[in-house]
PyMOL Python script that loads the backbone (N, CA, C, O; Angstrom):
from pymol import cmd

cmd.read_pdbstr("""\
ATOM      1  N   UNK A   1     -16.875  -3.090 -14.060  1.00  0.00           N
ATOM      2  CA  UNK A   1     -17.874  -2.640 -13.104  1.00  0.00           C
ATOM      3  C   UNK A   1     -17.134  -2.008 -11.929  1.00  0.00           C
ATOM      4  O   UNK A   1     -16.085  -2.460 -11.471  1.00  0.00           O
ATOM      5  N   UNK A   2     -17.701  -1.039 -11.527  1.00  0.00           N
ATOM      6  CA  UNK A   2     -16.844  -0.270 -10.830  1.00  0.00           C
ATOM      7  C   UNK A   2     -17.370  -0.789  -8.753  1.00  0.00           C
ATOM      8  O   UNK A   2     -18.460  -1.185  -8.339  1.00  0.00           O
ATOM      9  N   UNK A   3     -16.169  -0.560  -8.029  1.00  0.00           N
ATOM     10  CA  UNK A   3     -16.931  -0.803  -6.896  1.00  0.00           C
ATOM     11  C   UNK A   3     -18.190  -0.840  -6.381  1.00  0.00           C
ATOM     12  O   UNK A   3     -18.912  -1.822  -6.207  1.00  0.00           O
ATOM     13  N   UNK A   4     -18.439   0.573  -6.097  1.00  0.00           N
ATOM     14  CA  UNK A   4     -19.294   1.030  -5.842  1.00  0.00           C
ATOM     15  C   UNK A   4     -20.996   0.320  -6.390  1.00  0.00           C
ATOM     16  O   UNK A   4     -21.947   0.385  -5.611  1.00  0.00           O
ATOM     17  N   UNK A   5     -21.171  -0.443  -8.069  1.00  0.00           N
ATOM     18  CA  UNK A   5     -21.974  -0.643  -8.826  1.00  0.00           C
ATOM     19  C   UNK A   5     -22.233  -2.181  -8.234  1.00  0.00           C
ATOM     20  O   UNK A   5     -23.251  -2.828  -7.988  1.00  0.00           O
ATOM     21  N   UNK A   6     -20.556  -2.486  -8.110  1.00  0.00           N
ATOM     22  CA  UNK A   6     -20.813  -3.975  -7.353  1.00  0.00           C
ATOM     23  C   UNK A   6     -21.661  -4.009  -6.161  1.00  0.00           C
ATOM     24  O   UNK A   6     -22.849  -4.327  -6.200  1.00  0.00           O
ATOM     25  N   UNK A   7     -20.937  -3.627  -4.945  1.00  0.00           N
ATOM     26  CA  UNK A   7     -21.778  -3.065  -4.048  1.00  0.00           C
ATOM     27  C   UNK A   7     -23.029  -3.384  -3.861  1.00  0.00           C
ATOM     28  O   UNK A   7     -23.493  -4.274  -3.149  1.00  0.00           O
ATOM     29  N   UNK A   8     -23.772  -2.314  -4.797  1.00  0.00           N
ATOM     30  CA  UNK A   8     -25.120  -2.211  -4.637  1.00  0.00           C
ATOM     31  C   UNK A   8     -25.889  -3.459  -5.786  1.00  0.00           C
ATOM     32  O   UNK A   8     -27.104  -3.656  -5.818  1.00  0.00           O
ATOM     33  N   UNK A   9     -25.038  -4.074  -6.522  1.00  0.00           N
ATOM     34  CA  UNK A   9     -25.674  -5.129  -7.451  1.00  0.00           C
ATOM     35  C   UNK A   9     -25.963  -6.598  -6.282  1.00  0.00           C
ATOM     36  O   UNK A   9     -26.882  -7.412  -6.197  1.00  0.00           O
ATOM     37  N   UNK A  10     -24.578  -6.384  -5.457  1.00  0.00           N
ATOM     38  CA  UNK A  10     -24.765  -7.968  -4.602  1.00  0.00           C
ATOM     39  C   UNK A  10     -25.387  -7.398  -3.316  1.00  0.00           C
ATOM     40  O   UNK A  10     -25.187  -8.151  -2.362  1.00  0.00           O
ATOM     41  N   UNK A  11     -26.165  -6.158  -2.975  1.00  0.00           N
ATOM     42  CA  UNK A  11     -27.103  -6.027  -1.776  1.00  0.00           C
ATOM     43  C   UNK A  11     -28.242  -6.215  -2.663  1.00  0.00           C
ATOM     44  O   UNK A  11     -29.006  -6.959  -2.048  1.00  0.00           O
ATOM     45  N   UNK A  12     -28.624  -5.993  -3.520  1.00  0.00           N
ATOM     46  CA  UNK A  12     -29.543  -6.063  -4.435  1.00  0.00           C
ATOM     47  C   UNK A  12     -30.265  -7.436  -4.663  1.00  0.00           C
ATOM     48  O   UNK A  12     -31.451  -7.763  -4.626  1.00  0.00           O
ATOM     49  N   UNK A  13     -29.096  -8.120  -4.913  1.00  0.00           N
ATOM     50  CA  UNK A  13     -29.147  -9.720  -5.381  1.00  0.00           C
ATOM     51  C   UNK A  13     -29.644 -10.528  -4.221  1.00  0.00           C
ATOM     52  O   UNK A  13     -30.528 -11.385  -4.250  1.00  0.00           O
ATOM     53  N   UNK A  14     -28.815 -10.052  -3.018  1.00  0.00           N
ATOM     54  CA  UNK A  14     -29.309 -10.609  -1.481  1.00  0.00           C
ATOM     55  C   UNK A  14     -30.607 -10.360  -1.105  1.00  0.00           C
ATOM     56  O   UNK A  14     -31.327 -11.122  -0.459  1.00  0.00           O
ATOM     57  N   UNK A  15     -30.951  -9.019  -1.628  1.00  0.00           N
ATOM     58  CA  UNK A  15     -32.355  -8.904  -1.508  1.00  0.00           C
ATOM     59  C   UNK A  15     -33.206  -9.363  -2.407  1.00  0.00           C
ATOM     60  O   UNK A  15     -34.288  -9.178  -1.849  1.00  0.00           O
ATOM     61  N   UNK A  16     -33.454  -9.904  -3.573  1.00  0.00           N
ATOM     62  CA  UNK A  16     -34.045 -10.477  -4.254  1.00  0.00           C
ATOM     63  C   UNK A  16     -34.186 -12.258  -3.997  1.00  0.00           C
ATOM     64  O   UNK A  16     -35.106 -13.025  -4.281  1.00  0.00           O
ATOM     65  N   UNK A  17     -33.204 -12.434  -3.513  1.00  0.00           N
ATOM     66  CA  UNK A  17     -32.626 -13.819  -2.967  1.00  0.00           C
ATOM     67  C   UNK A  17     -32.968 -13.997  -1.560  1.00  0.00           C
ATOM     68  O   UNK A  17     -32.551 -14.908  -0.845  1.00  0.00           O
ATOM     69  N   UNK A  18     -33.804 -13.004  -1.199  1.00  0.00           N
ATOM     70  CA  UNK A  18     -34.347 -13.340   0.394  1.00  0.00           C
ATOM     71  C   UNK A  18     -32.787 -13.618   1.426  1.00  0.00           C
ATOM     72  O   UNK A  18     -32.561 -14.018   2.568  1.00  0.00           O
ATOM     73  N   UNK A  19     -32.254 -13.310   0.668  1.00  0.00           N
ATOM     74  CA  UNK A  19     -30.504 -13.354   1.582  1.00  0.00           C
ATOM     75  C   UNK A  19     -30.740 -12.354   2.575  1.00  0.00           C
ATOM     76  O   UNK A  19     -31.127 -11.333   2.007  1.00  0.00           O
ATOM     77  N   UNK A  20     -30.671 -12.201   3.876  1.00  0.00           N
ATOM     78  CA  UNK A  20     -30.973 -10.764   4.739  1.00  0.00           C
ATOM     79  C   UNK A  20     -31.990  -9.791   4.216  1.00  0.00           C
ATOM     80  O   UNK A  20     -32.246  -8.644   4.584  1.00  0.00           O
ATOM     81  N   UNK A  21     -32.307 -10.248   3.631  1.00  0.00           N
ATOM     82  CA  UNK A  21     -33.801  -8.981   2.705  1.00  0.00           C
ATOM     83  C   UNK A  21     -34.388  -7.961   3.986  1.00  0.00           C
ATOM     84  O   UNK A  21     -34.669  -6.763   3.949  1.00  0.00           O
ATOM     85  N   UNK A  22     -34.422  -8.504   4.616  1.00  0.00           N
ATOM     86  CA  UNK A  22     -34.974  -7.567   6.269  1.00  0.00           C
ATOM     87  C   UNK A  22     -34.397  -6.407   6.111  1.00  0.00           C
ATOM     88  O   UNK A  22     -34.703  -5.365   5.532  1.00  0.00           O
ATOM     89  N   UNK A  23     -32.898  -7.022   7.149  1.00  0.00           N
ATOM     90  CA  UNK A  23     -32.119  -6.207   7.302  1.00  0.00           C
ATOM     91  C   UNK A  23     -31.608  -5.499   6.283  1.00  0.00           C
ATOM     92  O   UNK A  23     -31.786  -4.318   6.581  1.00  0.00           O
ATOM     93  N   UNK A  24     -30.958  -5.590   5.027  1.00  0.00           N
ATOM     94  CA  UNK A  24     -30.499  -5.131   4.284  1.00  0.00           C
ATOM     95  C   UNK A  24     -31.406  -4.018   3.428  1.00  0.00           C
ATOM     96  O   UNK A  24     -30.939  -3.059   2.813  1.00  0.00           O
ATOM     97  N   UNK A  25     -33.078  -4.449   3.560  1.00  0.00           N
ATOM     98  CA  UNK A  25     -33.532  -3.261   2.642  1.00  0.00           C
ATOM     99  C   UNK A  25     -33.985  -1.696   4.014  1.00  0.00           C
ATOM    100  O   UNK A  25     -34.385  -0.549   3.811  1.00  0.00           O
ATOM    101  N   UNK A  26     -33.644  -2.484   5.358  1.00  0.00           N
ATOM    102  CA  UNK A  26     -33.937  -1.337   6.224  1.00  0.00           C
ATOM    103  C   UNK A  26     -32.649  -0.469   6.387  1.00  0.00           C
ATOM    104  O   UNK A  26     -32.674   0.744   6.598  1.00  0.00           O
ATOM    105  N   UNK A  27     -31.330  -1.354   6.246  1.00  0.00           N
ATOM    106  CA  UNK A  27     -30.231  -0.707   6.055  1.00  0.00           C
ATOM    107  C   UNK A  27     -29.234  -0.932   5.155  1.00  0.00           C
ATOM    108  O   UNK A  27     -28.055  -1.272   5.253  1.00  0.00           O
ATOM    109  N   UNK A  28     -30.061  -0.632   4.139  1.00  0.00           N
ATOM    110  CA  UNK A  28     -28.983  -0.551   2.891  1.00  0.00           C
ATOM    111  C   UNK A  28     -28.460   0.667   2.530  1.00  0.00           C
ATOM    112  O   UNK A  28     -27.575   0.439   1.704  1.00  0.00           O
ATOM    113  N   UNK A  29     -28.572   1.963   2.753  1.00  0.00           N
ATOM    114  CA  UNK A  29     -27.410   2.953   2.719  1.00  0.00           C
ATOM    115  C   UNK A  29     -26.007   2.700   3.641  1.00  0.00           C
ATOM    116  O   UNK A  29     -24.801   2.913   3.513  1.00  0.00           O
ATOM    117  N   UNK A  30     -26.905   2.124   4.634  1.00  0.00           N
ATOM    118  CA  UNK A  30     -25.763   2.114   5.904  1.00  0.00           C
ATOM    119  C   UNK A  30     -24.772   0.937   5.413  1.00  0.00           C
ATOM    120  O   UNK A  30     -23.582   1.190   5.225  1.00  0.00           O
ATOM    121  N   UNK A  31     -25.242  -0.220   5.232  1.00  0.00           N
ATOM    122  CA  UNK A  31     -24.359  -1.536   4.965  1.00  0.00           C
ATOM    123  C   UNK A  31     -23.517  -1.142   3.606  1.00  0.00           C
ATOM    124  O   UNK A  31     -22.361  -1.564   3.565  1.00  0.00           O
ATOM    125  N   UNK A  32     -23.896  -0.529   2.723  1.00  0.00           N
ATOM    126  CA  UNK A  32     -23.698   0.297   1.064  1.00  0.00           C
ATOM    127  C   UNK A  32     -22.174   1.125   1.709  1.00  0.00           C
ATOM    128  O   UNK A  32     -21.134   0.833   1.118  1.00  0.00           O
ATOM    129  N   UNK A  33     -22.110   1.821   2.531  1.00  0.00           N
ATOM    130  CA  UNK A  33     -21.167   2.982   2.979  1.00  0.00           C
ATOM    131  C   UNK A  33     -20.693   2.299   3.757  1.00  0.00           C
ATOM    132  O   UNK A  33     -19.699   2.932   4.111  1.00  0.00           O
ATOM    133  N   UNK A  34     -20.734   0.803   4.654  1.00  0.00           N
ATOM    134  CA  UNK A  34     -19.719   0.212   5.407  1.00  0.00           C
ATOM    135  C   UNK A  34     -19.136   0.030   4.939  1.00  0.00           C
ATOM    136  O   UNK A  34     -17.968   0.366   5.136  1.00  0.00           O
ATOM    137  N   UNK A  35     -19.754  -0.975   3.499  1.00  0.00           N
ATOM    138  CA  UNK A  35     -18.755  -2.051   2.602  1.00  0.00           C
ATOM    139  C   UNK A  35     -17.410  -1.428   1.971  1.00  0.00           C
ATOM    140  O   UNK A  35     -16.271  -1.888   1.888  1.00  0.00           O
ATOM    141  N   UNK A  36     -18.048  -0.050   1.503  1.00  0.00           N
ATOM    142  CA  UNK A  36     -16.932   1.161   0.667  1.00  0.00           C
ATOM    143  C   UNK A  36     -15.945   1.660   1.802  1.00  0.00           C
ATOM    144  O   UNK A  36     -14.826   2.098   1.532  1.00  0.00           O
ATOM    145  N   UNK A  37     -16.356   1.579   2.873  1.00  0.00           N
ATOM    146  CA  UNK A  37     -15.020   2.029   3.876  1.00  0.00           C
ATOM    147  C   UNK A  37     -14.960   1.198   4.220  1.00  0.00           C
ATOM    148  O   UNK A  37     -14.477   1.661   5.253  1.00  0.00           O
ATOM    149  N   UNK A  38     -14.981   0.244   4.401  1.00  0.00           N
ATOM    150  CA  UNK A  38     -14.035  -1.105   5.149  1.00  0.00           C
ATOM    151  C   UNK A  38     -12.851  -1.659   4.336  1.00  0.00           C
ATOM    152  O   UNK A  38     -11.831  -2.216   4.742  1.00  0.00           O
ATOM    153  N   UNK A  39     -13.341  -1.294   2.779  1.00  0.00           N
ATOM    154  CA  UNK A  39     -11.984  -1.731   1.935  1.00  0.00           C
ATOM    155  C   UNK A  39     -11.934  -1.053   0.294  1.00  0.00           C
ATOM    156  O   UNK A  39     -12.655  -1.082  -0.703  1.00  0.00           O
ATOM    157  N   UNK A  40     -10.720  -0.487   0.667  1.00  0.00           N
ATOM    158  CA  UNK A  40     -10.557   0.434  -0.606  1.00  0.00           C
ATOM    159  C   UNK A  40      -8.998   0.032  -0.916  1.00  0.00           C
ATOM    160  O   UNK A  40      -8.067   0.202  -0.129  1.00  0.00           O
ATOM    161  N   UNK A  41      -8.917  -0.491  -2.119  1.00  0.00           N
ATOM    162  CA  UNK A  41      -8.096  -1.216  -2.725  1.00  0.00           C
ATOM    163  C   UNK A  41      -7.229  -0.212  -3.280  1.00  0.00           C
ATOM    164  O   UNK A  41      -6.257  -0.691  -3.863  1.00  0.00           O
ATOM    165  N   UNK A  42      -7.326   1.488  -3.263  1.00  0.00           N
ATOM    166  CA  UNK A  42      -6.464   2.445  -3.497  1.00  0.00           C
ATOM    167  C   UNK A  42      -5.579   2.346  -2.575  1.00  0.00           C
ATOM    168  O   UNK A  42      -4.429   1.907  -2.589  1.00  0.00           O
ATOM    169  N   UNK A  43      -6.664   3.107  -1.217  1.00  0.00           N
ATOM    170  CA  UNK A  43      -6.126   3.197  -0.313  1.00  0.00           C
ATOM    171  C   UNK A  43      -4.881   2.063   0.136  1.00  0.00           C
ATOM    172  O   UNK A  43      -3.753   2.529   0.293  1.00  0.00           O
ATOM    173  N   UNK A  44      -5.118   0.417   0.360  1.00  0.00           N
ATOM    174  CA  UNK A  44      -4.456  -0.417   0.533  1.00  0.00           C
ATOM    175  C   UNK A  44      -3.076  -0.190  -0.281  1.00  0.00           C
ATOM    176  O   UNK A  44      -2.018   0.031   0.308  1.00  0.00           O
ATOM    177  N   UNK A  45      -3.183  -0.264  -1.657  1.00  0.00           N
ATOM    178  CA  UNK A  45      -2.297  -0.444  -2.639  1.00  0.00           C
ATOM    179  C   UNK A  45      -1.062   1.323  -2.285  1.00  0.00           C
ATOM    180  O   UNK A  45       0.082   1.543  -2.685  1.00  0.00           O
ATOM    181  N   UNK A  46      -1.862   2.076  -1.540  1.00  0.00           N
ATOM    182  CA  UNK A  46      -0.418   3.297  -1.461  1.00  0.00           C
ATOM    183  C   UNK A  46      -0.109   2.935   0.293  1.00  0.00           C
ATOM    184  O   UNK A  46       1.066   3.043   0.645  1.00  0.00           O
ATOM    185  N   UNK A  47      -0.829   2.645   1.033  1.00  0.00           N
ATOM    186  CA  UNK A  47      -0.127   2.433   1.884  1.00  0.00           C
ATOM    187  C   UNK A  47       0.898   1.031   2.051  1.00  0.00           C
ATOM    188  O   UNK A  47       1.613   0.708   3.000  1.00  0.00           O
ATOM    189  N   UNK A  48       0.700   0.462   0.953  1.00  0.00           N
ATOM    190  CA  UNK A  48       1.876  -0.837   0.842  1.00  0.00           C
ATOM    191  C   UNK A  48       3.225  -0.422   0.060  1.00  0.00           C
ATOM    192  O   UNK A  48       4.400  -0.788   0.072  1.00  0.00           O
ATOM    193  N   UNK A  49       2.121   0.932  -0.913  1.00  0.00           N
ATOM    194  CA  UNK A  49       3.508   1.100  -1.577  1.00  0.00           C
ATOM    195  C   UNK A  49       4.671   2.345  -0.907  1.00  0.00           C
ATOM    196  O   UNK A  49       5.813   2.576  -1.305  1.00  0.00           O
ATOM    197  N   UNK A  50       4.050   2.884   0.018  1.00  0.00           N
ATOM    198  CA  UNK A  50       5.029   3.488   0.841  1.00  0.00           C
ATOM    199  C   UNK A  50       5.519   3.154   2.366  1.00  0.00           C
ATOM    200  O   UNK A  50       6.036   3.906   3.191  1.00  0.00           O
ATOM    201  N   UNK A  51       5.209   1.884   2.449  1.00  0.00           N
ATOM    202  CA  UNK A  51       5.994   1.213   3.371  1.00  0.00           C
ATOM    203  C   UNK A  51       6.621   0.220   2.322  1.00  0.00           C
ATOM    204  O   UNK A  51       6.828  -0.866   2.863  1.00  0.00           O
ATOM    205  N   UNK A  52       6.927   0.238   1.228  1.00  0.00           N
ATOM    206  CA  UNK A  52       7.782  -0.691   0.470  1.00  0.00           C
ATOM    207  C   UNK A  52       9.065   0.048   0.153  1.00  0.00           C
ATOM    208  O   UNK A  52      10.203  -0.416   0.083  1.00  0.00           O
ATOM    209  N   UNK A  53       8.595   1.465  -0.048  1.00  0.00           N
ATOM    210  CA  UNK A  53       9.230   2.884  -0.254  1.00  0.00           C
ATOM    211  C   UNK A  53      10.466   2.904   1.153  1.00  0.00           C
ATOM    212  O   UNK A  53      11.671   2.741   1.345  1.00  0.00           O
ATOM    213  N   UNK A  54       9.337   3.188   1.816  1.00  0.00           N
ATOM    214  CA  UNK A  54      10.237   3.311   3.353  1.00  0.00           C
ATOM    215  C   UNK A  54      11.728   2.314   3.597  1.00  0.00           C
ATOM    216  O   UNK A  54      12.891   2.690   3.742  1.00  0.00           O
ATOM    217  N   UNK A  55      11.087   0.787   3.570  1.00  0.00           N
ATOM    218  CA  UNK A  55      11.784   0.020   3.626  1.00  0.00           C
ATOM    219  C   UNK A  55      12.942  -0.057   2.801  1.00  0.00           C
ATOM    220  O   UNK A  55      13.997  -0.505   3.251  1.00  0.00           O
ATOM    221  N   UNK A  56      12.787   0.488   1.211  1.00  0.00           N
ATOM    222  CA  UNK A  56      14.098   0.424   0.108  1.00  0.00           C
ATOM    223  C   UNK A  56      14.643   1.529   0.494  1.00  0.00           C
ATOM    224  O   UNK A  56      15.816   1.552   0.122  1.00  0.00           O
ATOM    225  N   UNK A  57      14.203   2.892   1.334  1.00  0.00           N
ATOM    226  CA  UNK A  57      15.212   3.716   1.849  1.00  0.00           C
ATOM    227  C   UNK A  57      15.698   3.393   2.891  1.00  0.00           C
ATOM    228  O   UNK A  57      16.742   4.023   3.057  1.00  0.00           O
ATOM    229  N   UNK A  58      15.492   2.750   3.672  1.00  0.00           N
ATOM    230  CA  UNK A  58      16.090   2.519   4.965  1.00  0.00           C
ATOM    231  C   UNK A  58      17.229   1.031   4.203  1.00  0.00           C
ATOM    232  O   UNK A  58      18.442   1.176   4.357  1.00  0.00           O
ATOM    233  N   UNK A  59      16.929   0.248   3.747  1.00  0.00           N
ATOM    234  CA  UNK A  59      17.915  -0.659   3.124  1.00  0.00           C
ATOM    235  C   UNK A  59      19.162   0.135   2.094  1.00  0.00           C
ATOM    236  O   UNK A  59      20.290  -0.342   1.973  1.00  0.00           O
ATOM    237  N   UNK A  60      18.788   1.194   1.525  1.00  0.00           N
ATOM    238  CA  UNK A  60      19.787   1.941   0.970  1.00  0.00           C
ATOM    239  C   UNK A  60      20.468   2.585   1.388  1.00  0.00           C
ATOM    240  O   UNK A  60      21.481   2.913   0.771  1.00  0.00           O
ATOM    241  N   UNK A  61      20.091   3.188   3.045  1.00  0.00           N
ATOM    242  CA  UNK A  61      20.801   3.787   3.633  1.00  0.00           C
ATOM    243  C   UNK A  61      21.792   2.611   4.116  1.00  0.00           C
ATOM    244  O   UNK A  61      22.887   2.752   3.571  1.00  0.00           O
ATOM    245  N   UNK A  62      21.741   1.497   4.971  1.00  0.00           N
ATOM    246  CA  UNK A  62      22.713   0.850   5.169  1.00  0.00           C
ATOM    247  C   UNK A  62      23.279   0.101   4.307  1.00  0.00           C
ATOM    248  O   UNK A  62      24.327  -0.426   4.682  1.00  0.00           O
ATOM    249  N   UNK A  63      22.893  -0.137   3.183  1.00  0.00           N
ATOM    250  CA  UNK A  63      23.682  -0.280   1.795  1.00  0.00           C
ATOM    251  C   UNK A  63      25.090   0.276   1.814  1.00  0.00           C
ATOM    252  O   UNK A  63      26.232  -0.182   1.843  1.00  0.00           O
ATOM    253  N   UNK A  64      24.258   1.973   1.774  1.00  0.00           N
ATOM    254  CA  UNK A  64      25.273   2.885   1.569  1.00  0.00           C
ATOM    255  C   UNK A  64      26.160   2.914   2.358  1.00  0.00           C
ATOM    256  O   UNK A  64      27.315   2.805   1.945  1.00  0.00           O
ATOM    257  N   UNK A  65      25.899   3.065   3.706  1.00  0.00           N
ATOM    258  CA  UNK A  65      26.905   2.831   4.822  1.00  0.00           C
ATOM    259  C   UNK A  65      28.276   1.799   4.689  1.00  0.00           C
ATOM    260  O   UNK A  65      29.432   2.208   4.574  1.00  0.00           O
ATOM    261  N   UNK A  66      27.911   0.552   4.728  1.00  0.00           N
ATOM    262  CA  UNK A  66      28.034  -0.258   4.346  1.00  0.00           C
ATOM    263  C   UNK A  66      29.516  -0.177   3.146  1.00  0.00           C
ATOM    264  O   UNK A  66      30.724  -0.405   3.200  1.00  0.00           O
ATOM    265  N   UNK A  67      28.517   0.285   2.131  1.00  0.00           N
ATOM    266  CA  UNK A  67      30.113   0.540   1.193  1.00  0.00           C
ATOM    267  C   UNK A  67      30.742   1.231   1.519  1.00  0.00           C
ATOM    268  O   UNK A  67      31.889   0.881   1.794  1.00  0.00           O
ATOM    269  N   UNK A  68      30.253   2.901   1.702  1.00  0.00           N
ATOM    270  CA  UNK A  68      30.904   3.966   2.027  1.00  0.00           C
ATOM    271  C   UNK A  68      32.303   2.978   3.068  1.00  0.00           C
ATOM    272  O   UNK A  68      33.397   2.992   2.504  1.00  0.00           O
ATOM    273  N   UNK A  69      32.252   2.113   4.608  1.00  0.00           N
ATOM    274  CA  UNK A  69      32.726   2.029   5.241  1.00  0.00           C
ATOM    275  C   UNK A  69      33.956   0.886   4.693  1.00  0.00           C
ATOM    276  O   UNK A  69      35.165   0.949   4.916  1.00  0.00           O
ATOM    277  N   UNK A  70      33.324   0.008   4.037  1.00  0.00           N
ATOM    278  CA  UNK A  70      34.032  -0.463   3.034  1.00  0.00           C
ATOM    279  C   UNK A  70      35.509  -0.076   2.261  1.00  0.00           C
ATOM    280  O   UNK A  70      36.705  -0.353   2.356  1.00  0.00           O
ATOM    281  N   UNK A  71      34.424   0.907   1.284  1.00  0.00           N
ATOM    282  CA  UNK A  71      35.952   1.614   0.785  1.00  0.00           C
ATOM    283  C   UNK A  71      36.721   3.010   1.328  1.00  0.00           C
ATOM    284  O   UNK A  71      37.408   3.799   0.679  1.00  0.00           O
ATOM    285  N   UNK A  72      36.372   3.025   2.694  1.00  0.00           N
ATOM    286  CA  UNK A  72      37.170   3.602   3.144  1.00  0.00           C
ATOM    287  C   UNK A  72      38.409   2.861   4.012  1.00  0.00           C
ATOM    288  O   UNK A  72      39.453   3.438   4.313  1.00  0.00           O
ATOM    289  N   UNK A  73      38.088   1.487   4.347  1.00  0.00           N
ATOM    290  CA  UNK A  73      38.838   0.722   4.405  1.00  0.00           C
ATOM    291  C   UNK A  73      39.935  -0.109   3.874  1.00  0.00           C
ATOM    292  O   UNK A  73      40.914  -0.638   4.400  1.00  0.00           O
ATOM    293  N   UNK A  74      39.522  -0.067   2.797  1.00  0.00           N
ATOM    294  CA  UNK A  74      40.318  -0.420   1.497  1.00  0.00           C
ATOM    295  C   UNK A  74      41.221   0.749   1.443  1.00  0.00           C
ATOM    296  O   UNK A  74      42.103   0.598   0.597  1.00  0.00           O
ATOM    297  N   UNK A  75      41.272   1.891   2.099  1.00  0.00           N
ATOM    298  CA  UNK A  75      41.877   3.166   1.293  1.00  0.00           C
ATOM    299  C   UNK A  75      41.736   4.328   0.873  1.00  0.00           C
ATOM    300  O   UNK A  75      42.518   5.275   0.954  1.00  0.00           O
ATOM    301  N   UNK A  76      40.492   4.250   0.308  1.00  0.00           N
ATOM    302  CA  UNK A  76      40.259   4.692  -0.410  1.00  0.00           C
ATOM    303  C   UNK A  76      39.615   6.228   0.478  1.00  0.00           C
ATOM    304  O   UNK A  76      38.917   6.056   1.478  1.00  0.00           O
ATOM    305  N   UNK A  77      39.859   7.316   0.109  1.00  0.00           N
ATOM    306  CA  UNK A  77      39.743   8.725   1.026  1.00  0.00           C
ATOM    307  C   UNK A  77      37.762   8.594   0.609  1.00  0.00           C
ATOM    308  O   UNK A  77      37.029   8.104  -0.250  1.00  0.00           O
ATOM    309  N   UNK A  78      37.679   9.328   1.773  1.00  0.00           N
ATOM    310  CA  UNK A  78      36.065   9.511   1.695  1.00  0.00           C
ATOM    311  C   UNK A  78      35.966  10.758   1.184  1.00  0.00           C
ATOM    312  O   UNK A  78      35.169  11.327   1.930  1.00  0.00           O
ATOM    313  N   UNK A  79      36.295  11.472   0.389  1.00  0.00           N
ATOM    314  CA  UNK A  79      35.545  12.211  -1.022  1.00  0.00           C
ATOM    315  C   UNK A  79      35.537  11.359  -1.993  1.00  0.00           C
ATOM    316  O   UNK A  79      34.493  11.383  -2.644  1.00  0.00           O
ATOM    317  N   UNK A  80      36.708  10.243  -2.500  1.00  0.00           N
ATOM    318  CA  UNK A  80      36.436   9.421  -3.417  1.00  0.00           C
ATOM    319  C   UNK A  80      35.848   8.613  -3.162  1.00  0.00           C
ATOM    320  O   UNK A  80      35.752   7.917  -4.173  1.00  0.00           O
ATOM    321  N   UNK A  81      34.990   7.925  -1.873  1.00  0.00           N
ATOM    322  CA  UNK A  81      34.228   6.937  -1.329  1.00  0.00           C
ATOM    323  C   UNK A  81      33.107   7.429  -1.867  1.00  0.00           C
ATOM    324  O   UNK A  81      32.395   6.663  -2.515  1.00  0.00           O
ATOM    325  N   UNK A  82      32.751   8.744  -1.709  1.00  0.00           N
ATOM    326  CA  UNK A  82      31.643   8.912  -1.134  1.00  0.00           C
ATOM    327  C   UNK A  82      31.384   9.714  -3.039  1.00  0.00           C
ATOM    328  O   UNK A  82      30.214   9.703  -3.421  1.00  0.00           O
ATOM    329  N   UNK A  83      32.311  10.242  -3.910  1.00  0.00           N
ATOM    330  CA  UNK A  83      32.024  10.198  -5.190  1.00  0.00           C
ATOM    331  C   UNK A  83      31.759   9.292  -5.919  1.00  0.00           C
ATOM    332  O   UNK A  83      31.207   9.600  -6.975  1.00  0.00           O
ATOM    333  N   UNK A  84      32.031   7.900  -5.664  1.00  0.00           N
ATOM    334  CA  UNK A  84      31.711   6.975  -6.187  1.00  0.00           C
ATOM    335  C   UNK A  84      30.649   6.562  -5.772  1.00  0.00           C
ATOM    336  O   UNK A  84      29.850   6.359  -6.687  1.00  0.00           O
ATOM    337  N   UNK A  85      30.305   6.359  -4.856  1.00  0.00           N
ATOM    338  CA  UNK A  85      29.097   5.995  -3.966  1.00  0.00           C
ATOM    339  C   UNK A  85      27.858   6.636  -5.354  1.00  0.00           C
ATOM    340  O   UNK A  85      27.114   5.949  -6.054  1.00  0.00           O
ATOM    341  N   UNK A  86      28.012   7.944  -5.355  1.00  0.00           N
ATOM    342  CA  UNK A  86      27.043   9.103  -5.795  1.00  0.00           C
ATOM    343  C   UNK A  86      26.829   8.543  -7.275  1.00  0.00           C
ATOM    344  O   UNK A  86      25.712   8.203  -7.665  1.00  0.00           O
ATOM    345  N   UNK A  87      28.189   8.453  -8.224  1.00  0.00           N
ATOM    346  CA  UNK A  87      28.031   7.684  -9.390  1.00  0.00           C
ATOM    347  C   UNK A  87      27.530   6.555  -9.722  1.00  0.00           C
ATOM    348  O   UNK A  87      27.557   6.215 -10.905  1.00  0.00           O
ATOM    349  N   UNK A  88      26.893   5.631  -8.614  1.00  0.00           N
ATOM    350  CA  UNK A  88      26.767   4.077  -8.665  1.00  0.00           C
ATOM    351  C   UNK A  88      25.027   4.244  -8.492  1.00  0.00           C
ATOM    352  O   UNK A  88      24.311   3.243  -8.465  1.00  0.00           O
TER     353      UNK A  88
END
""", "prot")
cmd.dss("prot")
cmd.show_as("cartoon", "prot")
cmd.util.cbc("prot")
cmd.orient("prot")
């Protein structure tokens, strides 16, 4: 059942159920179009997944740092730091 079907099945039900029956059959487009913008489980699910995004680039950048500074310490010249880095 798709959102939207839910929605209007449990304003439906409330109204049959004398649950808010008033209010709800004078504003049931309006309460119908709150419910759908107050929570959209797309929407939620990409803005988590690009602050999850964000976060594994910003952790990879000091990852990278990190080694890069590493094996340049060890020795190792930063074209070959930083070629290996690229291979890994």
């Amino acid at each position: 059942m798709s959102r939207d079907n839910a929605i209007v099945k449990a304003i439906d039900l409330c109204i049959s159920t004398n649950i808010l029956s008033e209010y709800l059959t004078e504003h049931y487009q309006g309460v119908s179009k709150m419910l759908n913008w107050e929570y959209d489980a797309d929407a939620e699910r990409r803005v988590l997944r690009n602050e999850a995004l964000e976060e594994g680039m910003q952790k990879g950048k000091i990852d990278g740092a990190e080694l890069l500074a590493k094996l340049i310490k060890d020795g190792v010249s930063v074209d070959e730091a930083l070629e290996s880095i690229k291979s890994t």
